[in-house]
C-alpha positions in Angstrom: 0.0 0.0 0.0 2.4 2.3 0.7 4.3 2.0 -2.1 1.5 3.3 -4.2 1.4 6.2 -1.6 5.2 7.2 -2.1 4.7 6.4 -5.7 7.8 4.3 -6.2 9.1 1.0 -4.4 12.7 1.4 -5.2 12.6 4.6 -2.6 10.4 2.3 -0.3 13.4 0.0 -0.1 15.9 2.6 0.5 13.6 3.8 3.1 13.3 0.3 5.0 17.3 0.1 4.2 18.1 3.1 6.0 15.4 2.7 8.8 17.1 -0.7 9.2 20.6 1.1 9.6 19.3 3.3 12.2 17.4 0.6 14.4 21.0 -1.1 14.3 23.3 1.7 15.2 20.1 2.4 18.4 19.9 -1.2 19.0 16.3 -3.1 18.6 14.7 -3.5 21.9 11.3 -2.9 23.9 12.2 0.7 24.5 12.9 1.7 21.0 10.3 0.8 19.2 8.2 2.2 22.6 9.9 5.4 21.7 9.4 5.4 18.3 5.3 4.8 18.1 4.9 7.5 21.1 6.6 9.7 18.9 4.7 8.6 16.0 1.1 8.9 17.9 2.9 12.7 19.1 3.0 13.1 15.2 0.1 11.9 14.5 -2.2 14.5 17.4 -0.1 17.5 16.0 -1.0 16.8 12.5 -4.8 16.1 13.1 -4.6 19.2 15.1 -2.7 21.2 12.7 -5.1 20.5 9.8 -7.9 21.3 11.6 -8.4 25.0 10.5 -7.9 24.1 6.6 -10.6 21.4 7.0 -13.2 23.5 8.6 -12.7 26.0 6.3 -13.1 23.5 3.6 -16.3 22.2 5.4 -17.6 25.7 5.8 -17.1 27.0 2.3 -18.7 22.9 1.3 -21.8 23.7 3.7 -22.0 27.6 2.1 -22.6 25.9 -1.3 -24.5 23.2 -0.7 -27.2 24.5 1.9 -28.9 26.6 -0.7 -29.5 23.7 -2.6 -29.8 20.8 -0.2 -31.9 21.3 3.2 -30.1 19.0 5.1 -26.6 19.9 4.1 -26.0 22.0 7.1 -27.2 19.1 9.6 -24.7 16.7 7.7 -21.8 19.4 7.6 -22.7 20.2 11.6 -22.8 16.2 12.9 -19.2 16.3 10.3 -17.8 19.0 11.9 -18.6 17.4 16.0 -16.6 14.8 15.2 -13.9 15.9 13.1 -10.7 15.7 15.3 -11.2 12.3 16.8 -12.2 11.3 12.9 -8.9 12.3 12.0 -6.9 11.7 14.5 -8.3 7.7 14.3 -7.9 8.2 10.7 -4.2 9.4 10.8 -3.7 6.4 13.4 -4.6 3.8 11.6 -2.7 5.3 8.8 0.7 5.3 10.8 0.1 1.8 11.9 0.0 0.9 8.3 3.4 2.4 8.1 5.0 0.6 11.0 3.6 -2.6 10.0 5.3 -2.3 6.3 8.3 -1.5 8.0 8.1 -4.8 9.8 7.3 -3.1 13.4 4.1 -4.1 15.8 3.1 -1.3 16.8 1.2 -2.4 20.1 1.3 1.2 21.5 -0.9 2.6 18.3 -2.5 -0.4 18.0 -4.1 0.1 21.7 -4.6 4.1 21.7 -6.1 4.6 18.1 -9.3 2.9 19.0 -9.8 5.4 21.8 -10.0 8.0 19.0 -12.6 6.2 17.9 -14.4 5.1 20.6 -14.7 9.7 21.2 -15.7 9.5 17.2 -18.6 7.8 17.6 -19.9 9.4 20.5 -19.6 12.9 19.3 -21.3 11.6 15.8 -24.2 9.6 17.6 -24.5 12.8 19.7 -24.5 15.6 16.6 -26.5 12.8 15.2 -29.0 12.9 18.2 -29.1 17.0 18.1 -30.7 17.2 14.7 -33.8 14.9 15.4 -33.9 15.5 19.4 -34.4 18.5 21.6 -31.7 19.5 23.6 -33.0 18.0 27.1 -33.6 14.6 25.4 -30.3 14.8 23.9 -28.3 15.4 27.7 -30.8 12.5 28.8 -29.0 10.5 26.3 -25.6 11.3 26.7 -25.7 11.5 30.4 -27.8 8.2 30.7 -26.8 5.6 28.3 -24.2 7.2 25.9 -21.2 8.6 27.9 -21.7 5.3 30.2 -21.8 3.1 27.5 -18.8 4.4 25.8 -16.2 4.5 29.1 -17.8 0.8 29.9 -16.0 -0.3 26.3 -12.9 2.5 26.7 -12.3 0.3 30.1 -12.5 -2.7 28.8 -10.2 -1.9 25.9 -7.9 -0.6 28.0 -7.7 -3.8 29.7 -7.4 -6.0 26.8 -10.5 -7.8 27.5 -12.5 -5.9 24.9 -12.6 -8.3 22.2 -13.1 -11.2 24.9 -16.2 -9.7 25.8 -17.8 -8.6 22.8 -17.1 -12.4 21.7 -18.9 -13.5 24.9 -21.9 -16.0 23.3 -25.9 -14.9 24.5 -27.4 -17.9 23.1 -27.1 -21.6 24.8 -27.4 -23.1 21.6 -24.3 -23.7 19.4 -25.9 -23.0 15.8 -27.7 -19.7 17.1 -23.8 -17.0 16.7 -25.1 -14.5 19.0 -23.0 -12.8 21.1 -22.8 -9.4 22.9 -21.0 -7.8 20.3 -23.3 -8.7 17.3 -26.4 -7.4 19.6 -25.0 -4.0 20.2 -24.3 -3.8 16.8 -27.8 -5.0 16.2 -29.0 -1.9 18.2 -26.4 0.2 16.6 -28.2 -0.6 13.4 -31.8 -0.5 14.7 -30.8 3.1 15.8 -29.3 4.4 12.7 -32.1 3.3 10.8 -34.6 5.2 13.3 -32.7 8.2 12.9 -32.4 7.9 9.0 -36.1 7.3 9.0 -36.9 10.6 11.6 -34.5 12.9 8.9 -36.4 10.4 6.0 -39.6 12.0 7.2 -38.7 15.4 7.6 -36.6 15.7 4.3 -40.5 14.2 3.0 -42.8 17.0 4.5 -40.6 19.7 4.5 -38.5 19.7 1.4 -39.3 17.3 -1.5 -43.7 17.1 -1.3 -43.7 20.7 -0.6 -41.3 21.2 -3.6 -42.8 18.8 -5.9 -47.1 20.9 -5.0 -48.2 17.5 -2.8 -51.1 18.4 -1.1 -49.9 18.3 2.5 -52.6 15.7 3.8 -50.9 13.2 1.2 -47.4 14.0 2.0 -48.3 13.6 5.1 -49.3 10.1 4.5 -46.7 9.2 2.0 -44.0 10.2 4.8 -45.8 8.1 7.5 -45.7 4.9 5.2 -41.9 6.0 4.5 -40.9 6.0 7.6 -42.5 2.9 9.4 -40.8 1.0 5.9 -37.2 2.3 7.0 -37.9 1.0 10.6 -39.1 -2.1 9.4 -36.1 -2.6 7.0 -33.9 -1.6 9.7 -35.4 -4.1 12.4 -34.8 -6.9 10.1 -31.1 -5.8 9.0 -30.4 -5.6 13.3 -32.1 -8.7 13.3 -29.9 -10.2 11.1 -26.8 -8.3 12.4 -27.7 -9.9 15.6 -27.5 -13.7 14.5 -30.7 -14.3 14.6 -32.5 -16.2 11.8 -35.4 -14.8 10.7 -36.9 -17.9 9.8 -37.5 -18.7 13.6 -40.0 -16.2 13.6 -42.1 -18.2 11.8 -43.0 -20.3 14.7 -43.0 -16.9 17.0 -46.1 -15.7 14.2 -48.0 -18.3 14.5 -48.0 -18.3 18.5 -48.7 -14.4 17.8 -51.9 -15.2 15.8 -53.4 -16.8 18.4 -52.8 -13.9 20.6 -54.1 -11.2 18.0 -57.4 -12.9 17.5 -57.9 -12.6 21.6 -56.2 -9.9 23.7 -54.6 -7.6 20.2 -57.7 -7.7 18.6 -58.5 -4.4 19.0 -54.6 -3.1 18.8 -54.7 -5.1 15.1 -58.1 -3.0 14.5 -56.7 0.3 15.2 -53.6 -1.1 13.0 -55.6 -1.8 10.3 -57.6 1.0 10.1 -54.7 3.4 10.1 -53.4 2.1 7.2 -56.8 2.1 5.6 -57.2 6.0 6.3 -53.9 6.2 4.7 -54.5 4.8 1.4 -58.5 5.7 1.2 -57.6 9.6 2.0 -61.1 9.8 3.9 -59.2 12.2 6.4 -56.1 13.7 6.6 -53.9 16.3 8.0 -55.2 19.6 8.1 -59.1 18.4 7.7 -61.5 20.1 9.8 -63.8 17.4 11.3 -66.1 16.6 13.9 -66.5 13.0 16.0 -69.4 13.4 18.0 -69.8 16.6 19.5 -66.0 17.3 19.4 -64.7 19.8 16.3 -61.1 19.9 15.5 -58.3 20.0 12.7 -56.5 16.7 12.0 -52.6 17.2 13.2 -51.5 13.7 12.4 -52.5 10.1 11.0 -50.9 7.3 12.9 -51.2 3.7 12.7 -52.9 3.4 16.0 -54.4 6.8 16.1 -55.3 10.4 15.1 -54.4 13.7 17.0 -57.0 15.8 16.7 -56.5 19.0 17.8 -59.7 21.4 19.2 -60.3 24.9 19.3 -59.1 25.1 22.9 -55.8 23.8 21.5 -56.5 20.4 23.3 -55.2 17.6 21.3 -57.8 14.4 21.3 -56.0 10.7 20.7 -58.5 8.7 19.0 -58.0 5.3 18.3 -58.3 5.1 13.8 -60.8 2.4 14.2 -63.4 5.1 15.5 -62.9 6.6 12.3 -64.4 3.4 10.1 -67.3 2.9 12.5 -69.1 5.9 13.5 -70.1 8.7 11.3 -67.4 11.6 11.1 -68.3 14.7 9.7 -65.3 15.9 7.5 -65.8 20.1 6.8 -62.7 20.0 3.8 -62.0 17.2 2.3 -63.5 18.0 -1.0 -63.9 21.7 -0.7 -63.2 23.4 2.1 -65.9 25.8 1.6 -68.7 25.4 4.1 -72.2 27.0 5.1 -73.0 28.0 8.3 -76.8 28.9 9.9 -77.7 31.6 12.6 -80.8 31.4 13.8 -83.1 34.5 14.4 -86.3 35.0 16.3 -87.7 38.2 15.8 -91.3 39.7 17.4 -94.8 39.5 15.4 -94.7 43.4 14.9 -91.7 43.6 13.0 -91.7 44.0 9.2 -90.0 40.6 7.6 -88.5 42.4 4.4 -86.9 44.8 7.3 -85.5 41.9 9.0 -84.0 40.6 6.0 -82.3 43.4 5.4 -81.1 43.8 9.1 -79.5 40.5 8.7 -77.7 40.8 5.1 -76.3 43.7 6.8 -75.4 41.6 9.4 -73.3 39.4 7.1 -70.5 41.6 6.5 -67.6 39.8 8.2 -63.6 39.4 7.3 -63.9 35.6 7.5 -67.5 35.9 5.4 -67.8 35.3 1.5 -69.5 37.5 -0.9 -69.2 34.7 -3.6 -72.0 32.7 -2.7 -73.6 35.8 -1.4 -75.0 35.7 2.0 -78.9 34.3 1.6 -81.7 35.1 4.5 -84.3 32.5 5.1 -87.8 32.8 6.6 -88.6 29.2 8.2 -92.1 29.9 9.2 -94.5 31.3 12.1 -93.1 30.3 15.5 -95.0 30.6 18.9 -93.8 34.0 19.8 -91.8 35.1 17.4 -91.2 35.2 13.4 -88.5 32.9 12.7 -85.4 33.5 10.5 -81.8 32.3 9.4 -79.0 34.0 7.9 -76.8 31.6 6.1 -73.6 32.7 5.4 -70.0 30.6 3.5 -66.5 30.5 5.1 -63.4 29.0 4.3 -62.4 28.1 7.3 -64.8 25.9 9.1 -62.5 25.3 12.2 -63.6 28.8 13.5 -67.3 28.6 12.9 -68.1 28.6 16.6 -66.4 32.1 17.0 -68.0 33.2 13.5 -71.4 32.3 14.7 -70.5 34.2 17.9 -69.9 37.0 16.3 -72.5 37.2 13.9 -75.0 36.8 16.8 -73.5 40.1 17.8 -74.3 42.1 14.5 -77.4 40.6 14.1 -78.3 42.0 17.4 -76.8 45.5 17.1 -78.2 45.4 13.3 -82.1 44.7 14.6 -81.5 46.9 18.1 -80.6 49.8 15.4 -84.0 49.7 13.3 -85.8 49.2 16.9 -86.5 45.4 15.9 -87.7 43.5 19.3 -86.1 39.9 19.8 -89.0 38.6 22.2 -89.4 36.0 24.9 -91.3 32.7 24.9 -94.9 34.2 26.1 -98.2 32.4 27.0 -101.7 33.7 27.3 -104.5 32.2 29.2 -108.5 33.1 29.1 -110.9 32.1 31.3 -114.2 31.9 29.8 -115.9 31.8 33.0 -115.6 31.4 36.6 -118.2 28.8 37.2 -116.3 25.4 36.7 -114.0 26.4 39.0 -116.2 27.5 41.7 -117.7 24.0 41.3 -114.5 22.3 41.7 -113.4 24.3 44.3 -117.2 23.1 46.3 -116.2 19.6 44.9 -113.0 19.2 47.3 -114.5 20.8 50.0 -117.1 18.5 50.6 -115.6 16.1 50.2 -112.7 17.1 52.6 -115.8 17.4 55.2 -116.9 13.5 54.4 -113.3 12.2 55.1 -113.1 11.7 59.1 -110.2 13.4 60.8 -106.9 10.9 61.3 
């Protein structure tokens, strides 16, 4: 290899020639070639640290061009630049014990220390990693918790020599099942990545390439969703497989698990199902205004389980998808997001109707009310005490009927108190023909009151 470096192997030999005269006129022992690979990993920190500046400022001027383009440029460039001196300090290591080993030296001291520099690698990567998808909280919760613990666990057992010993150790009783501890935190390793990839999947998805490409935001929505459970389920069988474990076991595991769904996961499965249905039927999605029950809200997400549903008092509702298939739900914008809405009006006998039509059209007039369909007045009929109307009026944006009602109610009022319009009260009227069949009631219970005995 490292004749292809230096670029010709007669000067390789003269190389190993005149590093063999030198380790004969110092004498080959312990000491020297200790000397010489803790001046070669001295070599090795002041280079990684030298070039540091020149590769940032490569990295910046990369990130510069490429962010304009590429959205997630600067969160590759920013988990890139976390980790760059251990990166290159492992990579200059293991390049330097390349070049002891073509000399013919073991270079046990570099051998032992470059993996350290790897060991900080990964845990400032998984951490930058962690810091684009996480908030900052959950990201110390991580590194204080399971990350930094994890990582001086495996620097102590390196440092012992026992490392490799240990990963090796075997999980599994069995002989044919080649699972050890090393191939299951690898496993994880791999289940994690994937998780991640699928979290930056998802966002790159919504935020970037649907909005880019005019996806309607329910369906990119949904389209992301089935994304990102795919990745995780792509990357649960790659772990899987990392692990040692055959995947044809499961087999027996699925049909123990069928038995199990058709009793106590039935209604898990359901709710399973019926996301996935919503999914691909588009019935709802996010963004709809709908209403289960009594209960109005705009749709924040589609799950496989469940839908958040958030309500005007910014309360978000988990409903399980399976509610969705079986009752009635009334969805305000899924075809058109243009929807009616009806105030009701009672107004006194001695008003003029065509007065109170007017009154009312000039009610209408609202920021959040269309012109185009034109608000229409309606006169339902002759109620018990009072004339009875109903302004109908279009919105686009059905989420705040209740407050548009609200304040419609309020012009309607002011319009009909202006024009002296009376709004009246249930009223009943009763007429007595005569006095007589009471006054013979009223003798009635008397006498009779006199024919009971006293108790």
């Amino acid at each position: 290899m490292w004749g292809k470096v230096i670029g010709s192997e007669s000067l390789l030999q003269e190389l190993r020639d005149v590093a063999g005269h030198l380790a004969g006129w110092l004498g080959q022992g312990e000491a020297w070639e200790l000397g010489t690979q803790l001046a070669g990993l001295c070599v090795v920190v002041l280079v990684a640290t030298a070039l540091q500046p020149g590769i940032r400022k490569v990295l910046a001027s990369w990130e510069a061009r490429c962010s304009a383009r590429l959205s997630w440029a600067r969160a590759f460039f920013s988990v890139l630049g976390a980790a760059l001196l251990p990166l290159s300090l492992w990579g200059l290591g293991r390049l330097s014990i390349g070049f002891f080993q073509e000399f013919g030296w073991e270079p046990r001291l570099l051998e032992w220390a470059v993996p350290f520099a790897g060991l900080w690698g990964l845990y400032r990567s998984v951490i930058a990693v962690l810091g684009v998808v996480l908030t900052k909280e959950q990201v110390r919760v991580w590194s204080r918790n399971v990350l930094l613990p994890l990582v001086v666990v495996l620097a102590v057992f390196h440092a012992a020599g026992v490392l490799d010993d240990v990963l090796a150790w075997r999980l599994a009783p069995r002989q044919d099942v080649n699972v050890t501890l090393g191939s299951v935190l690898t496993g994880i390793a791999v289940l994690v990545a994937f998780y991640v990839a699928s979290r930056g999947v998802r966002r790159f998805l919504e935020q970037v390439f649907f909005p880019g490409a005019g996806v309607e935001a329910g369906l990119g929505q949904i389209l992301a969703s089935l994304a990102t459970y795919t990745t995780v389920t792509v990357g649960a069988m790659f772990a899987l497989g990392t692990m040692g474990i055959d995947l044809t076991a499961f087999t027996v595991v699925a049909g123990g698990l069928s038995v199990g769904l058709g009793f106590g996961l039935q209604e898990i499965v359901s709710n399973f199902m019926s996301g996935f249905i919503l999914m691909l039927e588009r019935s709802i999605g996010a963004g709809d205004v709908v209403q289960v029950g009594e209960t109005l809200g705009v749709v924040k997400m589609i799950g496989v389980r469940s839908t958040v549903v958030r309500t005007l008092d910014n309360v978000e509702l988990i409903i399980p998808n399976s509610r969705f298939l079986n009752d009635a739900v009334t969805n305000f914008t899924r075809a058109d997001p243009k929807v009616r809405m009806h105030v009701a009006v009672g107004v006194s006998y001695d008003s003029d109707p065509r007065e109170v039509a007017a009154a009312l059209r000039e009610a209408s007039h609202h920021p959040h009310i269309l012109e185009v369909p034109e608000p229409t007045v309606v006169f339902n009929g002759f109620g018990e005490s009072s004339l009875d109307f109903e302004l109908l009026v279009w919105t686009t944006e059905p989420a705040l009927m209740p407050v548009l009602q609200s304040d419609l109610r309020y012009q309607v009022w002011d319009a009909l108190a202006e024009r002296g319009i009376e709004i009246p009260f249930p009223q009943r009227d009763i007429h007595l023909r005569s006095g007589a069949p009471l006054q013979a009631l009223a003798d009635e219970l008397i006498s009779k009151q006199e024919r009971e005995p006293d108790r």
